[in-house]
C-alpha positions as CSV (number, residue, x, y, z in Angstrom):
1,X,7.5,27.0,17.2
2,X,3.9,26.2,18.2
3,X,4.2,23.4,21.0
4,X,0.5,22.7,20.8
5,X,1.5,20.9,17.1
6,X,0.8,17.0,17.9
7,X,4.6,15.2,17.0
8,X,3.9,12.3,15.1
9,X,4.5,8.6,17.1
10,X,7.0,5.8,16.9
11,X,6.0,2.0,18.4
12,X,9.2,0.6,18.7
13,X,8.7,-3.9,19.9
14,X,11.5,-5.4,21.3
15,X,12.9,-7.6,23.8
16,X,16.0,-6.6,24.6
17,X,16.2,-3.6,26.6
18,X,19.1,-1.9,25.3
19,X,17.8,-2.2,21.7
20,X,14.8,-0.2,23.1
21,X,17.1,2.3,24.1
22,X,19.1,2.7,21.0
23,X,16.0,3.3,19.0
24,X,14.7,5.5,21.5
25,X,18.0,7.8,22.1
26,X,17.5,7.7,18.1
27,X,14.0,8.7,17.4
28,X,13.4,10.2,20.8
29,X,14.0,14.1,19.2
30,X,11.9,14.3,16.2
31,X,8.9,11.8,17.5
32,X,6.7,10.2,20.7
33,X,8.0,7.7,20.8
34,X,6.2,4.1,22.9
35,X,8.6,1.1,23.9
36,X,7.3,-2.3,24.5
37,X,9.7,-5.8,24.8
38,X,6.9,-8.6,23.6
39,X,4.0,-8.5,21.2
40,X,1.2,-8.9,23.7
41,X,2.0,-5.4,24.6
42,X,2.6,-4.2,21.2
43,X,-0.8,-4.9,20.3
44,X,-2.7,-3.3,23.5
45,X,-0.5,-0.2,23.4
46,X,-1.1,-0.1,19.4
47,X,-4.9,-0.1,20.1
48,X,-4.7,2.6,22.4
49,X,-2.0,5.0,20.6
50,X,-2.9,4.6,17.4
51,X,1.4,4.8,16.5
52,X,2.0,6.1,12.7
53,X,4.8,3.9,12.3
54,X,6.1,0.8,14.4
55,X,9.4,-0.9,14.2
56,X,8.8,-4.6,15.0
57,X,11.7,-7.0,15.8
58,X,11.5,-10.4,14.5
59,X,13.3,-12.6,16.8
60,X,11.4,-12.7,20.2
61,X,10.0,-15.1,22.7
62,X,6.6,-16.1,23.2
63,X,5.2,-14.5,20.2
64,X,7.9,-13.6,17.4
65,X,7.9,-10.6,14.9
66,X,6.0,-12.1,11.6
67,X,2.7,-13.4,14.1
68,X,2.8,-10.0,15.7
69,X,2.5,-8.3,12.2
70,X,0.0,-10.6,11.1
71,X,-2.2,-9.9,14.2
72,X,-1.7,-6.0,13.5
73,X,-2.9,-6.7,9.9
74,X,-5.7,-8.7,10.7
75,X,-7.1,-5.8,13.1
76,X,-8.9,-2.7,11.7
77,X,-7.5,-0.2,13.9
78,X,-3.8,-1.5,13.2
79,X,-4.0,-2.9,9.6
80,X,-2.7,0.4,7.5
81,X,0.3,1.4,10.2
82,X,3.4,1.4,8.6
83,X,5.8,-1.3,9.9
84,X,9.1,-2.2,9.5
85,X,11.0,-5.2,10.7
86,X,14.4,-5.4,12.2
87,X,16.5,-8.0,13.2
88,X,20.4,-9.1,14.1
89,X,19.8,-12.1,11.6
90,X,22.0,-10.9,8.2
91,X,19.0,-13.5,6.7
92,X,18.2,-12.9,3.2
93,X,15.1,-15.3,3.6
94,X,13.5,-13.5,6.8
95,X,14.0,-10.4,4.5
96,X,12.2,-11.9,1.4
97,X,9.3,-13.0,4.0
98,X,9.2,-9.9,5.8
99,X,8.7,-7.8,3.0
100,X,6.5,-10.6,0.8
101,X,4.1,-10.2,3.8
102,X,3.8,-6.2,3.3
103,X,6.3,-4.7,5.4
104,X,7.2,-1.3,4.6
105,X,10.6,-1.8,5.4
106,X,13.6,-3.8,7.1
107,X,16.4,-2.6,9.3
108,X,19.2,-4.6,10.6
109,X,21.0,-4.3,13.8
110,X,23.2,-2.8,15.1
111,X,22.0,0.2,14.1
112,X,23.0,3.3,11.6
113,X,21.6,6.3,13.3
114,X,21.5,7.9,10.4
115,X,19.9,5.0,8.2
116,X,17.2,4.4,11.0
117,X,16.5,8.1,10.8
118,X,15.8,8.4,7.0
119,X,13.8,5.1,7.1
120,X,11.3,6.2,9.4
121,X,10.9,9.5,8.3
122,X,10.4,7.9,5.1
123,X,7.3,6.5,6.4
124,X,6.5,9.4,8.5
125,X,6.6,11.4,5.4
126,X,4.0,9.4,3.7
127,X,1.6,8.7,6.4
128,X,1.3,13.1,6.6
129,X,1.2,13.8,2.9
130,X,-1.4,11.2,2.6
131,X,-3.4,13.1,6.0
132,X,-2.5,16.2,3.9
133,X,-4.4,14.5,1.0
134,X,-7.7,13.4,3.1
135,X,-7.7,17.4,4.2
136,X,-7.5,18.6,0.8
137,X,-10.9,16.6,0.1
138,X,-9.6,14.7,-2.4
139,X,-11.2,11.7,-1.4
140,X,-13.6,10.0,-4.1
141,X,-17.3,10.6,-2.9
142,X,-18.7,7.4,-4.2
143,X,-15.8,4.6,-3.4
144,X,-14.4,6.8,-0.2
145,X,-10.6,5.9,-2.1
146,X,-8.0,8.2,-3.0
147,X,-9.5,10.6,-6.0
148,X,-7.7,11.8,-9.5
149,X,-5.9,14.7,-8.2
150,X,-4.5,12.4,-5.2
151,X,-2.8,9.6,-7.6
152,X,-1.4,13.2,-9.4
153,X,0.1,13.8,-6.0
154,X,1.6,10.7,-4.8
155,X,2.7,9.3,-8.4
156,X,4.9,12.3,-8.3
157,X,5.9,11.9,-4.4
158,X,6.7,8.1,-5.7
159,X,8.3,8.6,-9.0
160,X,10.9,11.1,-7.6
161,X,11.7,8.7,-4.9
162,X,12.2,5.7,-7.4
163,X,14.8,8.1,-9.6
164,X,16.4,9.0,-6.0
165,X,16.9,5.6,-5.1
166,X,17.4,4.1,-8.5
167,X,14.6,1.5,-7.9
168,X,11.7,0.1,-10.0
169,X,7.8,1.7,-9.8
170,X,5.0,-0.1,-11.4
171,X,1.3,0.8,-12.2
172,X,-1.6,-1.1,-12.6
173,X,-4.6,0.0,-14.8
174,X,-7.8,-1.0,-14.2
175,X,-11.1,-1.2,-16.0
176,X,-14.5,-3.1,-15.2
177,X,-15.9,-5.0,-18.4
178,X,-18.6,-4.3,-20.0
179,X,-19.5,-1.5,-17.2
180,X,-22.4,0.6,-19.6
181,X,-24.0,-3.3,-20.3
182,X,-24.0,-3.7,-16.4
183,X,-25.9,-0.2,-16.0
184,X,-28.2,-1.1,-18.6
185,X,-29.4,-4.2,-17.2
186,X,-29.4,-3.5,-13.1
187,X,-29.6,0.3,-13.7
188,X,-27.0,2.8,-11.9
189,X,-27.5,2.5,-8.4
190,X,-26.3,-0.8,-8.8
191,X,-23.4,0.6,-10.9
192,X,-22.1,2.4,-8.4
193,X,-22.5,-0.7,-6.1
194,X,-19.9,-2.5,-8.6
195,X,-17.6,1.0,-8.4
196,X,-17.4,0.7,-4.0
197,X,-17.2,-3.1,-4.0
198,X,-14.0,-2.9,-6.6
199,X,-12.3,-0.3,-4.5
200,X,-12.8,-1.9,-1.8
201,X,-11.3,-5.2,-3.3
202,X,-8.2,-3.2,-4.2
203,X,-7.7,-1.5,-0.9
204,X,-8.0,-5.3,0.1
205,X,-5.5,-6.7,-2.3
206,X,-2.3,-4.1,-2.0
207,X,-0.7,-5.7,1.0
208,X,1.8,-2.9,1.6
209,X,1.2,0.1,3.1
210,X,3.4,2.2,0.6
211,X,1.2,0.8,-2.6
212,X,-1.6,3.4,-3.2
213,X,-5.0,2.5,-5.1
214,X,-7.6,5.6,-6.8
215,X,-10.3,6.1,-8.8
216,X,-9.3,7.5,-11.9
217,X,-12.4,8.6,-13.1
218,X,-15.9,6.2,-14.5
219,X,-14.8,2.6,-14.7
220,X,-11.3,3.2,-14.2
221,X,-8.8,2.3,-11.4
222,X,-5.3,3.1,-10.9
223,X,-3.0,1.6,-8.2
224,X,1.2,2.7,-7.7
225,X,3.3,-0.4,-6.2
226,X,6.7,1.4,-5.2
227,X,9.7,-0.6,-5.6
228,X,8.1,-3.0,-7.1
229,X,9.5,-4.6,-10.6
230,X,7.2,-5.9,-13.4
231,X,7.0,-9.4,-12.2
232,X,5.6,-8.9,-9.0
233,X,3.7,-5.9,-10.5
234,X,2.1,-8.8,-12.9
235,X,1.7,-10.8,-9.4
236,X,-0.2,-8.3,-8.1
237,X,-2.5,-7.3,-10.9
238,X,-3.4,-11.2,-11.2
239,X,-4.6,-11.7,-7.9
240,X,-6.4,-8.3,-7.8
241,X,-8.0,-9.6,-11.2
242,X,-9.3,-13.0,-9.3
243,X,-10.2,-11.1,-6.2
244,X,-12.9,-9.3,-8.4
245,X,-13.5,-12.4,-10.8
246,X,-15.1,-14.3,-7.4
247,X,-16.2,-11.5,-5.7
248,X,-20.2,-11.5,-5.2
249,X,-22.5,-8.2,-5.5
250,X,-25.4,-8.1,-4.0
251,X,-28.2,-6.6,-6.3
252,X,-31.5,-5.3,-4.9
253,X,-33.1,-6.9,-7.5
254,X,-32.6,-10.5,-5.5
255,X,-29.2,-11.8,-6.7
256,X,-26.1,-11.7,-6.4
257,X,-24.6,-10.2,-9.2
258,X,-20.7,-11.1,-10.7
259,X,-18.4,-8.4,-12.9
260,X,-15.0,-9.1,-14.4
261,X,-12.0,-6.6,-15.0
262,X,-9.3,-6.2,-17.4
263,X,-5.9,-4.6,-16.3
264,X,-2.7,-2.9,-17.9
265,X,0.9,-3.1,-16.0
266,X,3.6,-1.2,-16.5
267,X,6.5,-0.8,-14.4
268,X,10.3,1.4,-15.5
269,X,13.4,2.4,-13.1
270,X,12.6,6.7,-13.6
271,X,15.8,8.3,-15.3
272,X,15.6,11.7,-16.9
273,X,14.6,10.4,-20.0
274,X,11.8,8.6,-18.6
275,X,8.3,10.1,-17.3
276,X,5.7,9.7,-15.3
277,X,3.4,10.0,-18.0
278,X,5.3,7.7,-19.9
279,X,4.8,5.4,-17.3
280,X,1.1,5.7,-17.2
281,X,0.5,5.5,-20.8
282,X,2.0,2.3,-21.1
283,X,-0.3,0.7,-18.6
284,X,-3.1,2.7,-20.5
285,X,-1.9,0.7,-23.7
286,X,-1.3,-2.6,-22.2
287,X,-4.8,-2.1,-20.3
288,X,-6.4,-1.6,-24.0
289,X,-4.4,-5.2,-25.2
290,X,-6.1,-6.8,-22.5
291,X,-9.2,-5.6,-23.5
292,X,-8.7,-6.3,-27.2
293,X,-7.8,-9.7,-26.8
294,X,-11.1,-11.1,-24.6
295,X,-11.4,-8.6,-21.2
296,X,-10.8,-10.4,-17.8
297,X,-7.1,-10.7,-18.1
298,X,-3.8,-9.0,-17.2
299,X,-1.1,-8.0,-19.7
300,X,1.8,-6.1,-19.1
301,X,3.2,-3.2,-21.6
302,X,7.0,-4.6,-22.1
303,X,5.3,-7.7,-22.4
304,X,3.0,-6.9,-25.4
């Protein structure tokens, strides 16, 4: 085994000392592993390590669990690390709120060995194949998002996961309005200024590190939400949608410039009879309703 290969690293937050154990003795094999017992520390050591995953425990003095998160999301160098909560409180609600804020998963104490294990290398999984991804050059030149070829990857990484676990996958489909009109009138430098500032609005508006937006090729925009049913798929697509619908671009030409976007949803629970592809087409179909029936709206495929 080469020794020089870097293991990835574990941030594990929490105040009581024998919890930091535990998950230590746990994780302490596979990964580096960083322990810190408030969230003042969390953050400073984050900054400086850089973790790939950190478990953050709700219930602590001073400065508990859900502020901690919010100030990892609200800085640059923390916002896209994986984190997932844990707690002794068997609370549905703190759950709900954990996750509804983008968490990437929730663990409660004591722990399973076993469980902890398979839910961080879960996200440790991820966080390489998507490195993988970035070396294989499959970014999109133009947006700097996730290209064609890497939504092949990960829709397949995703799918067979949601068949595994027997749990709901939804896509969103994307398409600017009346993108060849826009060309024409501010030519295609500005075009592609539409193209970056939409990316950028969906890497903005997927809260959770496990949902994955791409360019699928001229107008278009894909975006996976994992475990995610059509409802909150429709959520999701609707605030993307108004995210865009205010957004301001500048224009060289001395204003600011406005674009619309109409989306398709789909979302199934992958069996054998039930395929990927099948899954994109019907956001591809519910994408063309939405068009059809006045751009600049959302409609979902079972819903048609």
């Amino acid at each position: 085994m080469n020794q020089n290969i870097k293991k990835n690293s574990v941030l594990i937050v929490d105040d009581e000392k024998q919890n930091l154990e535990a998950l230590a003795n746990i994780l302490g094999s596979d990964y580096t592993v960083y322990t810190v017992r408030n969230g003042h520390d969390a953050l400073k050591i984050a900054k400086r390590h850089i973790p790939d995953v950190i478990i953050l425990d709700i219930v602590m003095p001073d400065m508990d669990g859900f502020e901690v998160f919010e100030k990892f999301r609200a800085d640059e160098q923390t916002a896209n690390i994986p984190i997932i909560f844990v707690t002794a409180l068997e609370n549905p609600e703190n759950e709900e709120k954990g996750l509804a804020m983008g968490a990437a998963d929730y663990i409660i104490k004591p722990y399973n060995p076993a469980s902890v294990k398979l839910r961080v290398y879960h996200q440790i999984q991820i966080i390489n194949q998507i490195e993988t991804i970035k070396q294989l050059s499959t970014i999109d030149p133009l947006t700097r998002i996730p290209n064609r070829r890497s939504f092949d990857y990960r829709i397949c990484l995703e799918f067979d996961r949601a068949k595994r676990d027997k749990v709901p996958i939804s896509i969103i489909l994307l398409d600017i309005d009346n993108f060849k009109k826009y060309n024409d009138t501010y030519g295609h430098l500005q075009g592609d200024a539409v193209l970056q500032a939409v990316a950028k609005i969906m890497e903005q508006s997927l809260r959770r590190s496990l949902d994955f937006a791409a360019r699928w090729g001229g107008e278009e925009f894909v975006a996976i939400l994992p475990d995610t049913d059509l409802k909150g798929a429709v959520v999701v697509a609707e605030a993307l949608r108004k995210n865009i619908e205010k957004a301001s671009v500048p224009c060289h030409k001395g204003k600011d410039t406005k674009v619309t976007v109409s989306i398709g949803v789909n979302t199934c629970i992958p069996t054998q009879s039930c395929k990927s592809k099948e899954l994109f087409n019907g956001a591809d179909k519910a994408l063309y309703k939405a068009k059809k029936t006045g751009r600049n709206r959302v409609r979902a495929y079972k819903l048609i």
